[in-house]
C-alpha positions as CSV (number, residue, x, y, z in Angstrom):
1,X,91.1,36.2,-79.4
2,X,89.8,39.2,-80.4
3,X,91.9,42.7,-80.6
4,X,90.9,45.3,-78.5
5,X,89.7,48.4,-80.6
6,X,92.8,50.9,-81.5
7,X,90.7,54.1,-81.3
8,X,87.7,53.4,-79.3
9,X,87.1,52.9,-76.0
10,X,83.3,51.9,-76.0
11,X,80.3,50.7,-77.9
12,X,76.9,51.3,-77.2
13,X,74.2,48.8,-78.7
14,X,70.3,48.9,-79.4
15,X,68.4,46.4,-79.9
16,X,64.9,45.3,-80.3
17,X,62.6,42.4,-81.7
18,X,63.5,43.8,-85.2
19,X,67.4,43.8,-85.2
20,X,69.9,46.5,-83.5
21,X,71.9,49.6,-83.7
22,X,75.4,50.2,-82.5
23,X,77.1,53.3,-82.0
24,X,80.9,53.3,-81.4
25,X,82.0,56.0,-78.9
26,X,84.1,58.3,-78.6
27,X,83.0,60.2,-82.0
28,X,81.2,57.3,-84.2
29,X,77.9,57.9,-85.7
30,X,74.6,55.8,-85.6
31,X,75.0,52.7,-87.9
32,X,71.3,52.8,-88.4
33,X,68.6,49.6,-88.1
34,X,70.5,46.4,-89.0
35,X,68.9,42.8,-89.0
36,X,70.0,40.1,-87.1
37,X,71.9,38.2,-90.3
38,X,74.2,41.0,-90.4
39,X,75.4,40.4,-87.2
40,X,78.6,38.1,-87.6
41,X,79.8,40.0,-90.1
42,X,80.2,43.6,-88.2
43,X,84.0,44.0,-88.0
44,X,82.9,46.4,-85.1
45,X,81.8,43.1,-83.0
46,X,85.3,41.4,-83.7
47,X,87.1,44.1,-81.1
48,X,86.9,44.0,-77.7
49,X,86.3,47.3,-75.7
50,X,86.8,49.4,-72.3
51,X,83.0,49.8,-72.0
52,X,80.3,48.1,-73.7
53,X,76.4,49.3,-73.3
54,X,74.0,46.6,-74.8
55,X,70.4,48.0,-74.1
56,X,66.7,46.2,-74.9
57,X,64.1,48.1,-75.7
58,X,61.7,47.0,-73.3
59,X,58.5,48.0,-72.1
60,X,58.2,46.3,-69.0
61,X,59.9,48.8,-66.7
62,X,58.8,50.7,-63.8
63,X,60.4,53.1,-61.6
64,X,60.4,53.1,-57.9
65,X,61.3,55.5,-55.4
66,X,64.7,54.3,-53.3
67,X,62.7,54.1,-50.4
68,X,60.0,52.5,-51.3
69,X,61.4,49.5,-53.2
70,X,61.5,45.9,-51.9
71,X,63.3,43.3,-53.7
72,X,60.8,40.7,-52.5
73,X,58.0,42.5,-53.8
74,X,59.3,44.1,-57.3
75,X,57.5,41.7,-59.3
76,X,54.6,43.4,-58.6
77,X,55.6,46.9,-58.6
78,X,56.3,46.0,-62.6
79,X,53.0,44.4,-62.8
80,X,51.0,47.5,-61.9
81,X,52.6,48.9,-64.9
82,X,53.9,46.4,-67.8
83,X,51.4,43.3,-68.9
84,X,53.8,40.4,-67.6
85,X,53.9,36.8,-68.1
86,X,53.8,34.2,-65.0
87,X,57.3,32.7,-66.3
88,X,58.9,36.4,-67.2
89,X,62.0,36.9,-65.3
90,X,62.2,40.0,-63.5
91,X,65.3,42.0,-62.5
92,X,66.1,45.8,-61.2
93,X,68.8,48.1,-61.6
94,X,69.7,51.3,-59.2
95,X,69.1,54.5,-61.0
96,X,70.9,57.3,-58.5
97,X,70.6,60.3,-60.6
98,X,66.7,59.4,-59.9
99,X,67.2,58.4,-56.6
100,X,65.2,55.5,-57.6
101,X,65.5,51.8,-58.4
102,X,64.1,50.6,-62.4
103,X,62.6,47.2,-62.5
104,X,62.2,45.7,-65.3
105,X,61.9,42.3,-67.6
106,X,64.1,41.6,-70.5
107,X,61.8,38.5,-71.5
108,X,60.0,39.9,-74.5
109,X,60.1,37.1,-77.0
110,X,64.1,37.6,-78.2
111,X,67.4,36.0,-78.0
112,X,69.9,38.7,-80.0
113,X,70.4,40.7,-76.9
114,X,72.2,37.7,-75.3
115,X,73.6,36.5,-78.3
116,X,75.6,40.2,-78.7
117,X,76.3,39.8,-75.1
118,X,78.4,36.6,-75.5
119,X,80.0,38.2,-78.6
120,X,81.0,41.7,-77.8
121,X,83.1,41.7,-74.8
122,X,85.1,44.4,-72.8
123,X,88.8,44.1,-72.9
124,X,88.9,42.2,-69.9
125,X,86.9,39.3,-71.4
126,X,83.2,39.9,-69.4
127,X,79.9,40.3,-70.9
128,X,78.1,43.3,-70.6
129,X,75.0,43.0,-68.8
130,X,72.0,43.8,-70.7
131,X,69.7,46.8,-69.5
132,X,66.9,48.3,-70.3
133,X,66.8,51.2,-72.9
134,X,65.1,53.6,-70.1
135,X,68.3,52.9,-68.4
136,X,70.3,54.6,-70.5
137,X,67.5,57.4,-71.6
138,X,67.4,58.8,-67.7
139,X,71.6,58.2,-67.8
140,X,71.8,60.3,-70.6
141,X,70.1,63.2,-68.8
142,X,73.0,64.4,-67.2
143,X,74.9,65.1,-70.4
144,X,72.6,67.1,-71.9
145,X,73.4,70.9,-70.7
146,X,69.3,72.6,-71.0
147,X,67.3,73.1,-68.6
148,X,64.7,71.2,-70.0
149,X,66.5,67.7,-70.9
150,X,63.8,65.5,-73.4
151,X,65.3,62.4,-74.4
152,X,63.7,59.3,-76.7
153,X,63.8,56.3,-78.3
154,X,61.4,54.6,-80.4
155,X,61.2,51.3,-82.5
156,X,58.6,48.8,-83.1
157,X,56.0,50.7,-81.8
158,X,57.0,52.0,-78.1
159,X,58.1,55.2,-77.5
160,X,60.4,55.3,-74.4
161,X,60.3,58.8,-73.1
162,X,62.1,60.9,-70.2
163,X,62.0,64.5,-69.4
164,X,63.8,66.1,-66.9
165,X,64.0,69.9,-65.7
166,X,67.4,70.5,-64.1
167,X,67.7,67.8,-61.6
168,X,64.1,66.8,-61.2
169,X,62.7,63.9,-63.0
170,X,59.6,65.0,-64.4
171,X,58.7,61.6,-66.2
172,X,60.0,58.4,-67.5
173,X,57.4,56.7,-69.5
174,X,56.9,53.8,-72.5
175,X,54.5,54.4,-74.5
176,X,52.7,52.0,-77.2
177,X,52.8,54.1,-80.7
178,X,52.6,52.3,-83.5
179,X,54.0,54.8,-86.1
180,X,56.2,57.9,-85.9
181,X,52.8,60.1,-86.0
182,X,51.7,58.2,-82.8
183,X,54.9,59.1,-81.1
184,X,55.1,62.5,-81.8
185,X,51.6,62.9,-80.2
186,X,52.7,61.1,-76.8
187,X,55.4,63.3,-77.1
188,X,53.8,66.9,-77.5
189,X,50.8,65.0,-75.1
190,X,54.0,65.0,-72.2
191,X,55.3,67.9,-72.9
192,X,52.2,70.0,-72.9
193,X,51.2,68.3,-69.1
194,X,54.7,69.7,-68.4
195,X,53.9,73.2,-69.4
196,X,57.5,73.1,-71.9
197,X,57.1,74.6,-75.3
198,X,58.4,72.8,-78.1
199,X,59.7,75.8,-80.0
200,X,62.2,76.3,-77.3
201,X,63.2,72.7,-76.5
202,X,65.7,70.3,-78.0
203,X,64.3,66.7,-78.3
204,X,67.3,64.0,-78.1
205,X,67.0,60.7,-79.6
206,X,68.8,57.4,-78.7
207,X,67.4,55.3,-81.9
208,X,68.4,56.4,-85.4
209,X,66.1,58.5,-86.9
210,X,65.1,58.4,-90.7
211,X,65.1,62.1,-93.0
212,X,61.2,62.2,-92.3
213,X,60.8,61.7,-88.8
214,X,63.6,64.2,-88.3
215,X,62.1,66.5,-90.1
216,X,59.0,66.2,-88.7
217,X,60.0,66.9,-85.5
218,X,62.2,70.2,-87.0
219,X,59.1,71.2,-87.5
220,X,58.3,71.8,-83.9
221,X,61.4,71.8,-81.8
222,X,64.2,74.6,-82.1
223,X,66.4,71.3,-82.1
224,X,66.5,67.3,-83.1
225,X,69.6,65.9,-81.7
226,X,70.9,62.3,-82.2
227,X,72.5,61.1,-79.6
């Protein structure tokens, strides 16, 4: 059985179609973009913890106003949205610091996000259920003490995007960028529609970030913050 961690009461754990981050919490750093050979051998994955966060960077999400979602009709709220196949299973998730319900479909051609599921448990013994990364971008809002709260994440070409100012929920987005460059212009693109200047702004990032996309982005914001 495995031993439940001695300093750390959580893990958080990215992943994608080309491998998967971890971050242990309270005080770890970003291990940075691991493949999926690697992944039996983490002694991280051997401990069991109070919390474990397994996200999939998805794009097929879509956010729906509490009181205008319908289970019995969420398929198609995603369709208007995400390009979704006739045999993708779709799910949802409550978001109440949106006041809104995130639909969403984990099928997107992968099978690590289950596998790390069935390997790193909470201390109880349960698998984590696996969410969508814009599920933990709009969570991660109400951390972040600014006004104006950008948060991101990008790998294999998406860019998953959420800006709030204060309470309000200005956007929650995915958006198909197939470099860094790409991102960074969906990003200023958002944030110009929103009126916020970059100069006074802190930009937060979920996914690791290499030494050139960081600073890049110094270049513009007053700070690049990995969170």
């Amino acid at each position: 059985m495995d031993s439940v961690h001695p300093q750390s009461s959580g893990i958080s754990i990215q992943v994608s179609l080309s491998g998967y981050s971890f971050r242990v919490f309270p005080g770890g750093g970003p291990s940075g973009w691991m493949g999926s050979e690697q992944l039996f051998t983490m002694p991280e994955f051997q401990h069991r913890y109070r919390e474990v966060e397994i996200s999939l960077l998805t794009p097929k999400v879509a956010l729906v106003p509490e009181s205008f979602f319908d289970g019995a009709s969420a398929r198609e709220a995603l369709a208007e949205v995400a390009a979704i196949a006739p045999e993708d299973t779709v799910d949802w998730v409550d978001v109440p610091e949106a006041g809104a319900v995130l639909v969403y479909s984990l099928s997107i051609g992968e099978s690590l996000s289950k596998v790390l599921s069935q390997t790193v448990l909470t201390e109880d013994g349960n698998q984590a259920r696996v969410l969508p990364e814009m599920y933990y971008l709009i969570r991660a809002l109400g951390s972040l003490e600014d006004y104006n709260k950008i948060v991101a994440s990008w790998r294999d070409g998406w860019l998953h995007l959420v800006i709030a100012q204060g309470k309000s929920l200005r956007l929650a987005n995915v958006f198909q960028a197939p470099d860094f460059t790409t991102a960074q212009y969906f990003l200023f693109l958002a944030m110009k529609k929103l009126q916020l200047n970059p100069e006074v702004s802190t930009v937060c990032f979920r996914t690791p970030l290499d030494m050139d996309s960081s600073m890049s982005l110094y270049r513009y914001f007053k700070a690049v913050v990995q969170l």
